[in-house]
Chimera marker file (.cmm) of the C-alpha trace (Angstrom):
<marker_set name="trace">
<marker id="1" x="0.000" y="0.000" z="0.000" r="1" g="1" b="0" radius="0.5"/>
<marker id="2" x="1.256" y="3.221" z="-0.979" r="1" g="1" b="0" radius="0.5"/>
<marker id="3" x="0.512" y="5.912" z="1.571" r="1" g="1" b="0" radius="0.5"/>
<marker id="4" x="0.384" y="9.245" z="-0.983" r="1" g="1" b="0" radius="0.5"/>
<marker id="5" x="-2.436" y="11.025" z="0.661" r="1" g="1" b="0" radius="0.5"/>
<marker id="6" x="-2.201" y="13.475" z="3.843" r="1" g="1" b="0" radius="0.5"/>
<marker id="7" x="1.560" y="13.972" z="4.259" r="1" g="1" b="0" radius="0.5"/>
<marker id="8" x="2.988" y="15.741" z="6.920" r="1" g="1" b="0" radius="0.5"/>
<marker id="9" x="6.688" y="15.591" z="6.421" r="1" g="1" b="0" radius="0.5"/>
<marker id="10" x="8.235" y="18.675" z="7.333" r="1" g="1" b="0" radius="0.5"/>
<marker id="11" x="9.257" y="20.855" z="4.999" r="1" g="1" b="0" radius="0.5"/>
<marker id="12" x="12.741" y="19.969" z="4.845" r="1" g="1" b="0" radius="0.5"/>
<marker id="13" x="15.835" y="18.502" z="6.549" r="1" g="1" b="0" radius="0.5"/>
<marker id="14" x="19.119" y="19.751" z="7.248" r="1" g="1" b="0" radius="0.5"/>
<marker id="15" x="22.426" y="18.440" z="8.718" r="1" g="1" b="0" radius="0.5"/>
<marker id="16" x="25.674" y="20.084" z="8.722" r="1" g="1" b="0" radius="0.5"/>
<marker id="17" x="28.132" y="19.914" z="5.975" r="1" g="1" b="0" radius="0.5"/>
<marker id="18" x="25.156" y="17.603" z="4.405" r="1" g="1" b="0" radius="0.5"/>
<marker id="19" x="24.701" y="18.298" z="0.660" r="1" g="1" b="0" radius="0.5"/>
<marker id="20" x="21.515" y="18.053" z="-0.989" r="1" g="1" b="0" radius="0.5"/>
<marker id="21" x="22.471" y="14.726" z="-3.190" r="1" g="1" b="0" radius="0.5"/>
<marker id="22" x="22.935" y="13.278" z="0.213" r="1" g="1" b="0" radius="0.5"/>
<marker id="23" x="19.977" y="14.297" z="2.113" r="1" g="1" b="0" radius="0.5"/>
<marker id="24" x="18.096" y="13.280" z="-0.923" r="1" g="1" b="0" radius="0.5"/>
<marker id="25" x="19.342" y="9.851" z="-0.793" r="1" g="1" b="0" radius="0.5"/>
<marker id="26" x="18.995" y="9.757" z="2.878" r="1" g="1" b="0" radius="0.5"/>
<marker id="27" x="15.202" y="10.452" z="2.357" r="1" g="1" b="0" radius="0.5"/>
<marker id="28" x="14.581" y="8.451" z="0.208" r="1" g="1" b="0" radius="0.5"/>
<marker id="29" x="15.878" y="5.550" z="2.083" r="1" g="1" b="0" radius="0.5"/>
<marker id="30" x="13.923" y="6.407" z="5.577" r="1" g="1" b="0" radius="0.5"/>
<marker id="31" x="10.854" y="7.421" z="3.107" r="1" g="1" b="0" radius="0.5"/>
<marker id="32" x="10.925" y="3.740" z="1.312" r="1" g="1" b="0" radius="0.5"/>
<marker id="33" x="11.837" y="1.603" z="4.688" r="1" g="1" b="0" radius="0.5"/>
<marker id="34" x="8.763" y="3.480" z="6.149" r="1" g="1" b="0" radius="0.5"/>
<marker id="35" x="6.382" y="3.118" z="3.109" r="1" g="1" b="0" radius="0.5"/>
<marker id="36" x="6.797" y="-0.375" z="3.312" r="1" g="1" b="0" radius="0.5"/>
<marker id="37" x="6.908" y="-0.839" z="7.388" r="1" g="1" b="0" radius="0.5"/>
<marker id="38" x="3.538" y="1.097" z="7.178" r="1" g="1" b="0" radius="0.5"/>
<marker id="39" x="2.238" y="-0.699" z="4.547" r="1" g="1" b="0" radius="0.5"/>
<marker id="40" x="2.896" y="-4.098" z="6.521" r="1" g="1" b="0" radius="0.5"/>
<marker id="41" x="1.307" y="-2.883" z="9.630" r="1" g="1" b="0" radius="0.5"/>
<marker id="42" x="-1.545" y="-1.281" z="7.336" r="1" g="1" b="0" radius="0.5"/>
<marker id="43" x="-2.442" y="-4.593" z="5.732" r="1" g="1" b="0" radius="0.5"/>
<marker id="44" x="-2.042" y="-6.254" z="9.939" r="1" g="1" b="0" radius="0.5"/>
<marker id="45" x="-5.125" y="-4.006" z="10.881" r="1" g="1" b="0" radius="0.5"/>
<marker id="46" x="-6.884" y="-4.406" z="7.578" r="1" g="1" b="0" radius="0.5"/>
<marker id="47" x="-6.796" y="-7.776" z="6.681" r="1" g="1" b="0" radius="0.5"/>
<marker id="48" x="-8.797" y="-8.819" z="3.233" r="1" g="1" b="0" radius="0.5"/>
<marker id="49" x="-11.096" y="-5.765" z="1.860" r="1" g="1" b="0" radius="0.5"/>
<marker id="50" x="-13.559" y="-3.668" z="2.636" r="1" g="1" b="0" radius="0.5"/>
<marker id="51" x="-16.502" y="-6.064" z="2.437" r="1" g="1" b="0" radius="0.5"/>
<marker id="52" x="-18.280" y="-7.734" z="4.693" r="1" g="1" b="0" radius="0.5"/>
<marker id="53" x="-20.594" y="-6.327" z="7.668" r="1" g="1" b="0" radius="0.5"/>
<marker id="54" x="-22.826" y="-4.471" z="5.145" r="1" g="1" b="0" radius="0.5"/>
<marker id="55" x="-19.225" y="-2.650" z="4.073" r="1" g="1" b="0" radius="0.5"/>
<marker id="56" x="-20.094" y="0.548" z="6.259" r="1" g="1" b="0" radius="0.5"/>
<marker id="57" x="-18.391" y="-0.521" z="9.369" r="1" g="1" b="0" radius="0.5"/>
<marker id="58" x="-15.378" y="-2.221" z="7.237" r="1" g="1" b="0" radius="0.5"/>
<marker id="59" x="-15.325" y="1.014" z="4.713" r="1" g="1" b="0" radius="0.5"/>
<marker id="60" x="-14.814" y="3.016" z="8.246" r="1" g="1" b="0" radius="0.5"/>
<marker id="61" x="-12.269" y="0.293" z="9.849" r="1" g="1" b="0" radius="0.5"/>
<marker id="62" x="-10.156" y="0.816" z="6.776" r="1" g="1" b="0" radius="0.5"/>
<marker id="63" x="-10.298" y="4.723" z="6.649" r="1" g="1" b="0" radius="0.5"/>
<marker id="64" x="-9.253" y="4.829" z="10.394" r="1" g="1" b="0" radius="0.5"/>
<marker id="65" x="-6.228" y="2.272" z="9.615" r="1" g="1" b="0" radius="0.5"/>
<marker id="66" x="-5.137" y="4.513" z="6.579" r="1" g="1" b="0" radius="0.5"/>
<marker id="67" x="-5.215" y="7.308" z="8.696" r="1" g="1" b="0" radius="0.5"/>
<marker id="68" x="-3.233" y="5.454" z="11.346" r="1" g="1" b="0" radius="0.5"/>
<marker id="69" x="-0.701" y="4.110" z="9.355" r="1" g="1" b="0" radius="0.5"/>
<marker id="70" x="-0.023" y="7.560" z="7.219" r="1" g="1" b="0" radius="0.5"/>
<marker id="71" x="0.484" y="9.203" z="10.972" r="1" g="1" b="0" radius="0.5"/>
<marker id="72" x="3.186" y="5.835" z="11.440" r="1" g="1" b="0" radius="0.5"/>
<marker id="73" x="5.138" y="6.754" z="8.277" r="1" g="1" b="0" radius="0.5"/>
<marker id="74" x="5.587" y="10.137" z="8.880" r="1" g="1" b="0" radius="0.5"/>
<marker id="75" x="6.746" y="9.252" z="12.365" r="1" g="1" b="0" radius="0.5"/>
<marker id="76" x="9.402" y="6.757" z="11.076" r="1" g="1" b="0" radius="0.5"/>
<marker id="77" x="10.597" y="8.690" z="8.363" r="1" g="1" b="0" radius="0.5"/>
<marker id="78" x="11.237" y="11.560" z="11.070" r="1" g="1" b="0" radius="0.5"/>
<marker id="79" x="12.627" y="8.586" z="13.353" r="1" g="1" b="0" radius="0.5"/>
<marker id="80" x="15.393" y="7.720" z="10.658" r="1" g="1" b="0" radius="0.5"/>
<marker id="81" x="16.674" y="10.905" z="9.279" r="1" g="1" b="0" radius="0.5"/>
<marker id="82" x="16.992" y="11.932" z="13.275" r="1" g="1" b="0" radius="0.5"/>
<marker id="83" x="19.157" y="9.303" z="13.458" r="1" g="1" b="0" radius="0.5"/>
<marker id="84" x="20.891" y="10.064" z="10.396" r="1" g="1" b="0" radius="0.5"/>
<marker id="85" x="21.787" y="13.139" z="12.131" r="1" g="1" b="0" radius="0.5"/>
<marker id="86" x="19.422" y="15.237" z="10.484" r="1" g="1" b="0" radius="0.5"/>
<marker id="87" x="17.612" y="18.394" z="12.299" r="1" g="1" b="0" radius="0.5"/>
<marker id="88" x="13.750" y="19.621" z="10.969" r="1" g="1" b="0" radius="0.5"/>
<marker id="89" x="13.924" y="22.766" z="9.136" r="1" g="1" b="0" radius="0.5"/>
<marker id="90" x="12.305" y="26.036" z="11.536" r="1" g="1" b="0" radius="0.5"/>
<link id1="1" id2="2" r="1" g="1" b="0" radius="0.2"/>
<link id1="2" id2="3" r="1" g="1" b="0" radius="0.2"/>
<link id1="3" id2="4" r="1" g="1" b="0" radius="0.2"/>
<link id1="4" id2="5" r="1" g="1" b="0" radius="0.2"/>
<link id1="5" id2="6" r="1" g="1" b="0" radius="0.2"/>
<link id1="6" id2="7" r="1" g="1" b="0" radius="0.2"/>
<link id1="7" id2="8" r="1" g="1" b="0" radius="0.2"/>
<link id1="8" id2="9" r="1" g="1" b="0" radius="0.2"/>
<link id1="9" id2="10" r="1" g="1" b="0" radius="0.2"/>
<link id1="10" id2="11" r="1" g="1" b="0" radius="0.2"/>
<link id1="11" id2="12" r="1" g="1" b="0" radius="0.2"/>
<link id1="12" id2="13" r="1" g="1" b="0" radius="0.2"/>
<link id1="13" id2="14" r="1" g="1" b="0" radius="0.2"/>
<link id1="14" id2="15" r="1" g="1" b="0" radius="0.2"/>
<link id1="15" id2="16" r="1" g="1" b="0" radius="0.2"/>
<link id1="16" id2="17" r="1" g="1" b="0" radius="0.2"/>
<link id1="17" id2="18" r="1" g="1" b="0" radius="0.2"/>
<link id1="18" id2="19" r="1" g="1" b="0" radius="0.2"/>
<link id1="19" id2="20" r="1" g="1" b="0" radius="0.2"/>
<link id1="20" id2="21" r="1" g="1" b="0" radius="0.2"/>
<link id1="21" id2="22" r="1" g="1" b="0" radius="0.2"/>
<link id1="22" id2="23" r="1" g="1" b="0" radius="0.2"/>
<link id1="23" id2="24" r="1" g="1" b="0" radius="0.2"/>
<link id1="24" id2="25" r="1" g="1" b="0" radius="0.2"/>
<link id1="25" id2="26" r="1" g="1" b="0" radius="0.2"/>
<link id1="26" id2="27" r="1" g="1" b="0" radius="0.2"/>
<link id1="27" id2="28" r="1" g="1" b="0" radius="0.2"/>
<link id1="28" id2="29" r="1" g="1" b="0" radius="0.2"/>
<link id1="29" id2="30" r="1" g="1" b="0" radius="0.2"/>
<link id1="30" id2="31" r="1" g="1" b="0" radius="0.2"/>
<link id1="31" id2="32" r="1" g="1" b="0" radius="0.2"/>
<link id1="32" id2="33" r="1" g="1" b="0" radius="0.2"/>
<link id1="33" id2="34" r="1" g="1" b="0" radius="0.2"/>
<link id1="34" id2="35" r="1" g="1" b="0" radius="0.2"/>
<link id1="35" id2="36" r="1" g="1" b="0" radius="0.2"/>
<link id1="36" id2="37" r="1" g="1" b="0" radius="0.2"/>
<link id1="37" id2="38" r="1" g="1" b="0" radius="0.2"/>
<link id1="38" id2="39" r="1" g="1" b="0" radius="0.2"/>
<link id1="39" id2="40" r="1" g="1" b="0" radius="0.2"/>
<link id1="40" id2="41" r="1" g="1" b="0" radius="0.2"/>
<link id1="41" id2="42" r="1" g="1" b="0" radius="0.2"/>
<link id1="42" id2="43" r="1" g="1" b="0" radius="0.2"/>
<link id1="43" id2="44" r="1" g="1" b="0" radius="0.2"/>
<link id1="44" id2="45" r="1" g="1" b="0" radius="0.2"/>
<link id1="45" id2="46" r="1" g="1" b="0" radius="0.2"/>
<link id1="46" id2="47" r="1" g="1" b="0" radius="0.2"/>
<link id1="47" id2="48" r="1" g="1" b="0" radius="0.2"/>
<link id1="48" id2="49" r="1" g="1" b="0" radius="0.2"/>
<link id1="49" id2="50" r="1" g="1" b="0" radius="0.2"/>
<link id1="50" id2="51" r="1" g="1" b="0" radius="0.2"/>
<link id1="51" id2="52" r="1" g="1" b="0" radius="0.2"/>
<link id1="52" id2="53" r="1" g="1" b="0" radius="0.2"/>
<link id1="53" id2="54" r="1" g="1" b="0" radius="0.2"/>
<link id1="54" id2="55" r="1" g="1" b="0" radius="0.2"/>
<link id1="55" id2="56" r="1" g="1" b="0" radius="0.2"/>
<link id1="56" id2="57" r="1" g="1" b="0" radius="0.2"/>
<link id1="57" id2="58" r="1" g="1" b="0" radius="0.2"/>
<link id1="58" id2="59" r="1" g="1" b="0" radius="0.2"/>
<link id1="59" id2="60" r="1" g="1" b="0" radius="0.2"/>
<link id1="60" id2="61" r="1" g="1" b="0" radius="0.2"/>
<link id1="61" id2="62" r="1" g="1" b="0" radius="0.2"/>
<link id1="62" id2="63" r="1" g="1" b="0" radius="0.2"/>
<link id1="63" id2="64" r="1" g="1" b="0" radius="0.2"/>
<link id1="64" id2="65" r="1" g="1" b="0" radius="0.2"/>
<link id1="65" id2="66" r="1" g="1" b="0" radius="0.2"/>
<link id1="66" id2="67" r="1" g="1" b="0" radius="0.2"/>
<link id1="67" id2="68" r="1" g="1" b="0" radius="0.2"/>
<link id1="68" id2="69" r="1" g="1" b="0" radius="0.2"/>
<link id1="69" id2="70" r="1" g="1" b="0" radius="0.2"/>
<link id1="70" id2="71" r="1" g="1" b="0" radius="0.2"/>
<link id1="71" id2="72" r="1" g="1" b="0" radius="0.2"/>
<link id1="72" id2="73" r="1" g="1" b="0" radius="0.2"/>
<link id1="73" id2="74" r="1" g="1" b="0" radius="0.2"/>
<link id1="74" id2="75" r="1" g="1" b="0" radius="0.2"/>
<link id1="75" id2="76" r="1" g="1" b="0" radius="0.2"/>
<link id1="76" id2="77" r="1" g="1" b="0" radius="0.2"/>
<link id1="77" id2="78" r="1" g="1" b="0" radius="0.2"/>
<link id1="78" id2="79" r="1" g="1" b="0" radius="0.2"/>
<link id1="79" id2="80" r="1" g="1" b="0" radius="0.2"/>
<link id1="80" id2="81" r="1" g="1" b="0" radius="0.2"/>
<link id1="81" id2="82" r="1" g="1" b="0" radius="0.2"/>
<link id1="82" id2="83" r="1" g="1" b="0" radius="0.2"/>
<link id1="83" id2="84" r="1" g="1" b="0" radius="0.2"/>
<link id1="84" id2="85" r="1" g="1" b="0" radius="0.2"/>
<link id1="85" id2="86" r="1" g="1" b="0" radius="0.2"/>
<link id1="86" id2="87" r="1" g="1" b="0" radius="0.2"/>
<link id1="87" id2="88" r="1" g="1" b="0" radius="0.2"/>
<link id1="88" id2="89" r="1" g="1" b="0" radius="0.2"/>
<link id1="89" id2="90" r="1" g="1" b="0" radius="0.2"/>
</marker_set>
């Protein structure tokens, strides 16, 4: 699952004596381990679709979990580049 919708990565990232080829390497790797870390724990809440009930409660279940997991990516990919030695732009 692709999380495209809703993000709230900061604006940008900075590090000293960084460059920008590196810090755009660096988030790309924290954005693509988190896409996929959310996506696993995305399709863990959601399991199979959004049928079943009468598709309202499921449709709402799944909404929730997107939200949820969005919120988990954005966390993670601030997680890593924090670690990476990385400070959010003011």
């Amino acid at each position: 699952m692709a999380f495209a919708m809703g993000c709230s990565i900061p604006a940008g990232w900075e590090k000293s004596g960084g460059d920008a080829a590196r810090r755009r390497a660096d988030t790309a790797t924290c954005r693509g381990f988190a896409d996929a870390e959310a996506g696993r724990m995305y399709d863990r809440d959601v399991p199979g679709t959004d049928f079943g009930d009468d598709g309202v409660g499921a449709g709402f279940r799944t909404s929730m979990a997107r939200h949820d997991a969005v919120g988990r990516r954005d966390r993670m990919i601030a997680d890593c580049m924090l670690r990476k030695g990385y400070s959010q732009k003011k």
